[in-house]
C-alpha positions in Angstrom: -61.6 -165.0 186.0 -59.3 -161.8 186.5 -60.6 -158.8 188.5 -63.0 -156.5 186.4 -63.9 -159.9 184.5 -67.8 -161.5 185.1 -67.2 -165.4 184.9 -69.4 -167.2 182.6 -72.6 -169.0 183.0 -74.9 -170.9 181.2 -79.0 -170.1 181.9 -81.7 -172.6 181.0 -85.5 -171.9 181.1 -87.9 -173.5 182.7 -91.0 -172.8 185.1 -90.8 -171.3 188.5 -91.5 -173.8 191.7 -92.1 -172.9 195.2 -89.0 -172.9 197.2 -89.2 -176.4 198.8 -90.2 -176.2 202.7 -87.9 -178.4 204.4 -90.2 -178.9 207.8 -92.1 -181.9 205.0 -91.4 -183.5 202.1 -91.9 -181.1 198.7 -95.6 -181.1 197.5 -94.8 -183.7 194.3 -93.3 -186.5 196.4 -96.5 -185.9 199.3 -98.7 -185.9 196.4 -96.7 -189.1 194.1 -97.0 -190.9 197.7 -101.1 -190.6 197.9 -101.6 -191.4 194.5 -99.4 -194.5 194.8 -100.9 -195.4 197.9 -103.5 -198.0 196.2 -105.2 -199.1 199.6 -104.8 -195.3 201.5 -103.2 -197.2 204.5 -100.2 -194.1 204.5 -97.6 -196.8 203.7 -96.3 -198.3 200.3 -95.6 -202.0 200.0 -93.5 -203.2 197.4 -96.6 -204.1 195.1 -97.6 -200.2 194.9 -94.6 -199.1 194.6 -94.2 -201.7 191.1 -97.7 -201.0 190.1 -98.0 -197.2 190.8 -94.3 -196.0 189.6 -95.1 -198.4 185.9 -98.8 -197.0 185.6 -97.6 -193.0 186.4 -95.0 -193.7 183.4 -97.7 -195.4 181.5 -98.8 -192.1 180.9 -95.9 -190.4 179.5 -95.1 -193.2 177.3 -93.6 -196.2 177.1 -93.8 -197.4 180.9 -91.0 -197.1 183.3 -87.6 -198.1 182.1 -86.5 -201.4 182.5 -83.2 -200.7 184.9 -85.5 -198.8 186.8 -88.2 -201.1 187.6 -85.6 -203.7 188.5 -84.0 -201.3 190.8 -87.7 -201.3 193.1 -87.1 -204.2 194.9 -83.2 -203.6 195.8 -84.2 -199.8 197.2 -87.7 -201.0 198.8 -85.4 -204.0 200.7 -82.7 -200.5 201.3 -85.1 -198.0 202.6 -88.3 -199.9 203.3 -89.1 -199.8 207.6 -91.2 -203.2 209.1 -95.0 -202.2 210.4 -96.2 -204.4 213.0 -99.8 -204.5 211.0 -98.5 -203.9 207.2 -95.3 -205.7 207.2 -92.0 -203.9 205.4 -93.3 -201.0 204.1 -92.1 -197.3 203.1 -93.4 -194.1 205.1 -93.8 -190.4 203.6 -90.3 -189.9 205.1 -88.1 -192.6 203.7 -89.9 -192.2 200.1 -88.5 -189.0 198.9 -84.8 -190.0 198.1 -86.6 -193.2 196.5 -88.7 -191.6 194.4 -85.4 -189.0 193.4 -84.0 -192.5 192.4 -86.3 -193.9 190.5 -87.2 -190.9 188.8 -82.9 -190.7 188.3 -83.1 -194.4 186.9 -85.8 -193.7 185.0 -84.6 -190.7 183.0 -80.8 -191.8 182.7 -81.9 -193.8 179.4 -78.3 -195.6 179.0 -77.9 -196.3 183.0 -74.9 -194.6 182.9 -75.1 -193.0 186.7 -75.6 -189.6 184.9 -78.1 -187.6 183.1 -77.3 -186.1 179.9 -79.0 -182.6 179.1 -82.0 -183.5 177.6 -82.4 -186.5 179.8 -82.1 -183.9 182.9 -84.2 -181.4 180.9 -86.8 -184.6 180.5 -86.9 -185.4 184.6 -87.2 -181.5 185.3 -90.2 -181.5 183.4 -92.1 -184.1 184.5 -91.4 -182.9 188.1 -92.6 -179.3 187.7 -96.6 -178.2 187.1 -96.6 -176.2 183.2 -98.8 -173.0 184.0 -98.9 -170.5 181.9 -99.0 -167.4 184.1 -94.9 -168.6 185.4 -92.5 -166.6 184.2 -89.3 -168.9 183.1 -86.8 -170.2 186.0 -83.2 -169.7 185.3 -81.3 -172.2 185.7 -77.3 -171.6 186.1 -75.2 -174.5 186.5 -71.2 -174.5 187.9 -68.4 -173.3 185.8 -67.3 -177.2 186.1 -70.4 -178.7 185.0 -69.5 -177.5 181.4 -66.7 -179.4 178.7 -64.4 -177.6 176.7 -66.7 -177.3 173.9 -69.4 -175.0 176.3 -71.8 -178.0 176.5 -73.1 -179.4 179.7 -71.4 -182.5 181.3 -73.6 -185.6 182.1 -74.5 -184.6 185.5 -74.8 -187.1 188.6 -77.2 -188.3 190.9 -75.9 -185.6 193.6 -76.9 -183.0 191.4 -80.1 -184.3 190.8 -80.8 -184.9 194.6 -80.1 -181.8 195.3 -82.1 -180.5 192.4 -84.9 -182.3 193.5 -84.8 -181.0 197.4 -85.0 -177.4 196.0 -88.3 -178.1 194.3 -91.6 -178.0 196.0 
């Protein structure tokens, strides 16, 4: 923009989170890890992980999405540590970029490596707590993140991520 001129962006609304404490993992992933936690052993073997993620997205509708489920097993062999007593297993630690992937697979309906709007509007939501005291987040994104047209860009996995670290 020239000097004197304000440079455009683009506000969404949404709720208002906790900034994310970075000493431990944000609040939804701690609490996603318990509740997949089937046998409260503070690991997650590949079974829970399968069962849990498909049962949570049981809820919402329609189950997790195919590419998504089939993506478990590659990311659990990826991230997963060996336990001398449970076997290969995933800590508190190593599940919070997991669970950002899934959640990424999940919502990217066409497996294109991107979210469109509504599919990143979609994961937003089911990450953050509706209360009806919150007054609405805005949410400004880059000047790049937008086409010619004004519309927002498919946005990629490091936007998510990075979405996701912010949140608590």
């Amino acid at each position: 923009p020239r000097l004197g001129m304000a440079a455009e962006v683009a506000v969404a609304t949404g709720t208002i989170v906790t900034p994310a404490n970075r000493g431990q993992p944000p609040g939804r992933v701690r609490h996603m890890f318990k509740k997949l936690d089937a046998n409260n052993d503070g690991f997650l073997s590949l079974d829970e992980l399968i069962n849990g993620f498909e049962h949570e997205f049981e809820k919402i509708g329609g189950g997790l999405a195919p590419h998504a489920k089939d993506a478990i097993g590659e990311l659990f062999e990826e991230h997963a540590k060996v336990d001398e007593v449970n076997g290969k297993v995933l800590k508190i630690g190593q599940f919070a970029r997991f669970y950002a992937v899934i959640l990424f697979k999940h919502f990217d309906a066409d497996n294109s490596g991107k979210l469109e709007l509504e599919e990143a509007t979609a994961a937003l939501k089911f990450l953050t707590k509706p209360s009806s005291d919150s007054p609405p987040l805005q949410v400004a994104f880059p000047s790049q993140a937008y086409d010619e047209s004004g519309g927002v860009k498919p946005l990629p996995f490091a936007w998510f991520w990075s979405t996701f670290r912010a949140m608590d």
